[in-house]
N, C-alpha and C positions, 0 to 999 in steps of 0.2 A: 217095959219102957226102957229100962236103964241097957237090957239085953241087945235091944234093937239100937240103940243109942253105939254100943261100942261093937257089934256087927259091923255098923253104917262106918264107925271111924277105922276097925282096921279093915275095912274094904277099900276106902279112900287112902290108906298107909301102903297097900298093895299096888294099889293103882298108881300112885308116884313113886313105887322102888321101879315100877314095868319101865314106868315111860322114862326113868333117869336110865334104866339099863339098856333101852332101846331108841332112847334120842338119837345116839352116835349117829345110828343105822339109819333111823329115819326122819331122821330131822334134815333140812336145809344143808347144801355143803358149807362150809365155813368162807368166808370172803377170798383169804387166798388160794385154797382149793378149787375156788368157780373163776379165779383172775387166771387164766390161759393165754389171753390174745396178745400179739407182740406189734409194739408200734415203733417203728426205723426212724428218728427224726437228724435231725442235724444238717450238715453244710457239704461241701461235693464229695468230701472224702466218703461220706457215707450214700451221698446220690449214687456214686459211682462213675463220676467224671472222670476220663482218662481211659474207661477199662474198654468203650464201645458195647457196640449192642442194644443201642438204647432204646425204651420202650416209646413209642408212640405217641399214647395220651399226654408225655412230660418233657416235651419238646424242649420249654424253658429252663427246667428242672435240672436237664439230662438224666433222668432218674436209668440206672444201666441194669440189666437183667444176671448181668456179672459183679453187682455190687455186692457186700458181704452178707447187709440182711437180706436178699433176694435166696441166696444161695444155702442161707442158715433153714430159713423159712421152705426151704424148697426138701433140704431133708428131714426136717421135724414137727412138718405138719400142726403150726397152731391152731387153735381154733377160730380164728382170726388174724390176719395180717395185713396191716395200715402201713405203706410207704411213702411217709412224707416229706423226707428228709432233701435238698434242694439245692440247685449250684449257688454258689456265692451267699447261703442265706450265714447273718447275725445273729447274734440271740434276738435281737429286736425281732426280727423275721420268723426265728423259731415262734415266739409269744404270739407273732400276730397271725400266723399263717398253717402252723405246723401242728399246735396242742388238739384239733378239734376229735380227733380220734381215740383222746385218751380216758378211761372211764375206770368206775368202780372194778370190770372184768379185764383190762389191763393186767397182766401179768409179767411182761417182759418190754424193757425200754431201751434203746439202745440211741446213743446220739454222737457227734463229735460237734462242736461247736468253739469259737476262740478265733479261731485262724482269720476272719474276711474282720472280725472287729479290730484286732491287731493290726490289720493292713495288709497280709499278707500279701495283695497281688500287687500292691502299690509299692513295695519292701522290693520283689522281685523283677517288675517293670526299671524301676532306679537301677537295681544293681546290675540289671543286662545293658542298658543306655548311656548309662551318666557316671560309669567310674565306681572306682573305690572309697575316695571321700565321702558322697553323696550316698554311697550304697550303706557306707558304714555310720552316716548320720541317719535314715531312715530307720535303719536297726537301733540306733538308743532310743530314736523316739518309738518304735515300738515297744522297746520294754520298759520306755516310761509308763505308755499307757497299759502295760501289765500289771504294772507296780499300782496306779493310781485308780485305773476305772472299771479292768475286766474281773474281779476278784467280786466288784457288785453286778455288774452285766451277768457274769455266770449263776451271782445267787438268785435272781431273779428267775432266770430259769429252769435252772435246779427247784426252788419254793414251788413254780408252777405245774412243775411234772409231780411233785409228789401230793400236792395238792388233789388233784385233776385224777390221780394213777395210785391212791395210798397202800395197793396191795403190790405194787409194782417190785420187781430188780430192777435198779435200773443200773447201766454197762454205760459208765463215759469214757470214750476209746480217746487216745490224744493221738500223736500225728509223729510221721517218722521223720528222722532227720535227711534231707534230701540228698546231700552226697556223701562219697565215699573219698578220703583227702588224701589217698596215697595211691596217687597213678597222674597222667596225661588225661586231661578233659579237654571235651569243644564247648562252644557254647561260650567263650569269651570272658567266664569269671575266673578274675586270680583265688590264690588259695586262701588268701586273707580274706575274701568276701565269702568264699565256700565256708568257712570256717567260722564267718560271723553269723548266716545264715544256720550252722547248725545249733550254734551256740544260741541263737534265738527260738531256735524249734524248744529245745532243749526247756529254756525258761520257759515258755509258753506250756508246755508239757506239766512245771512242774507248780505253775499257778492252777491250771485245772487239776492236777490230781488232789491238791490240797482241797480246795472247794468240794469234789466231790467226794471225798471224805469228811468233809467237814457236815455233809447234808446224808451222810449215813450211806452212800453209794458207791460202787466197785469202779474203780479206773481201770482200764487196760491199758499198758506200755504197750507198744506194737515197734516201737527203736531195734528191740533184739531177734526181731523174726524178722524186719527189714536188714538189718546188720549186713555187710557185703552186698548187698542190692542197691545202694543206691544209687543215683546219677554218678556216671562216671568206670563204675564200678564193671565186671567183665558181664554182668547177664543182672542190667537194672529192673527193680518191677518199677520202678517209677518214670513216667515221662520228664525226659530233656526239654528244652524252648523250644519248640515249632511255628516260626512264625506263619505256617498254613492253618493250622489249628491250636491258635494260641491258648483257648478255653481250656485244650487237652492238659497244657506245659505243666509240668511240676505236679505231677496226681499219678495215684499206682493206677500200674493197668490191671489187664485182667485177672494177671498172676498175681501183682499186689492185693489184689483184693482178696484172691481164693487161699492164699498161702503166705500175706501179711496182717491183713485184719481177722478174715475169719478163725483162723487158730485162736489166736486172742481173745475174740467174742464167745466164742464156743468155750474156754477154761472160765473164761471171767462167770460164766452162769452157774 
């Protein structure tokens, strides 16, 4: 009895050294290991507004086939790729419209968001129309509302990505300063409004990086890959005003997007 007794116990001693030394191998992948799938979300910078090309089904969107996570997604093959990212969208619009693709197998998030909460088009509508006073009181009140209300807009949606995505990277890209202040520009803005307009990119840039640091996540600067590209500048990736297509105005094109964001995106993982 007592023989069969410690048989029976180190057979079962055996059988949990097997299965500890063989769990690795055959057990379940681990959660980050099985999150592969990458979800694009954010506002035009990341549709790809500006760059053409655009896809079809996202008329409203303008979602562009030349946008960065198109292009990232196109040579690294995830195992899923969700493009929800949308012209003019808020964080309000990221929460309500953008998160439904993001899950447990989530592995890569990429967003830019700030820009249409701040006012962005309403900043640059003023400053091409109404002068430099008006141009340069739109700009304090946008970075009041930096100072005051986007710091919680951002946490909001930053909380819901990681929520939603907990095995996630997730890649908050910020936005490039639009001109370049040492040359002849068209386009009707003095250098004092050039200059308040970068000086706003600038703070807008450095309210999001702090947030998404503050939420455990990678910022991408994209300022020094745009650096001599911008408006103004001898070979822009960014669109000038068009008043033909004014949706396009102030957004990288194609080149901004393959050779100002995507570098960025691609070190930041």
């Amino acid at each position: 009895m007592r023989l069969s007794r410690i048989a029976a116990c180190m057979s079962s001693l055996l059988l949990a050294v097997v299965c500890a030394v063989t769990g690795a191998t055959t057990g379940q992948a681990s959660p980050r290991e099985a999150a592969t799938g990458y979800v694009a979300l954010g506002d035009s910078y990341s549709s790809g507004v500006g760059a053409g090309s655009y896809i079809g089904s996202s008329v409203d969107c303008l979602r562009s086939s030349s946008a960065y996570p198109v292009l990232w997604a196109r040579a690294h093959s995830p195992s899923s790729f969700s493009f929800t990212a949308c012209n003019g969208a808020s964080t309000r619009d990221v929460l309500a419209r953008q998160l439904g693709p993001l899950s447990s197998r989530t592995g890569l998030v990429s967003i830019t968001v700030g820009g249409s909460d701040a006012g962005f088009a309403d900043v640059m509508t003023t400053c091409v129309l109404r002068g430099t006073r008006a141009c340069l009181s739109d700009i304090g009140q946008a970075h009041s509302y930096m100072e005051r209300k986007l710091p919680h807009d951002l946490d909001r949606v930053y909380t819901a990505i990681r929520r939603k995505a907990p095995a996630a990277h997730v890649v908050v890209l910020g936005y490039p300063r639009l001109y370049q202040l040492d040359g002849t520009c068209s386009g009707g803005l003095s250098e004092t409004e050039r200059s308040a307009i970068n000086d706003g990119v600038d703070h807008l840039n450095s309210v999001i990086e702090k947030r998404a640091a503050d939420h455990g996540f990678t910022f991408g600067d994209v300022r020094a890959t745009f650096s001599g590209h911008g408006i103004c500048s001898h070979r822009p990736w960014l669109r000038s005003i068009n008043f033909l297509a004014l949706t396009e105005s102030y957004h990288p094109t194609a080149t901004g997007q393959s050779r100002g964001y995507l570098p960025v995106f691609t070190d930041a993982i």
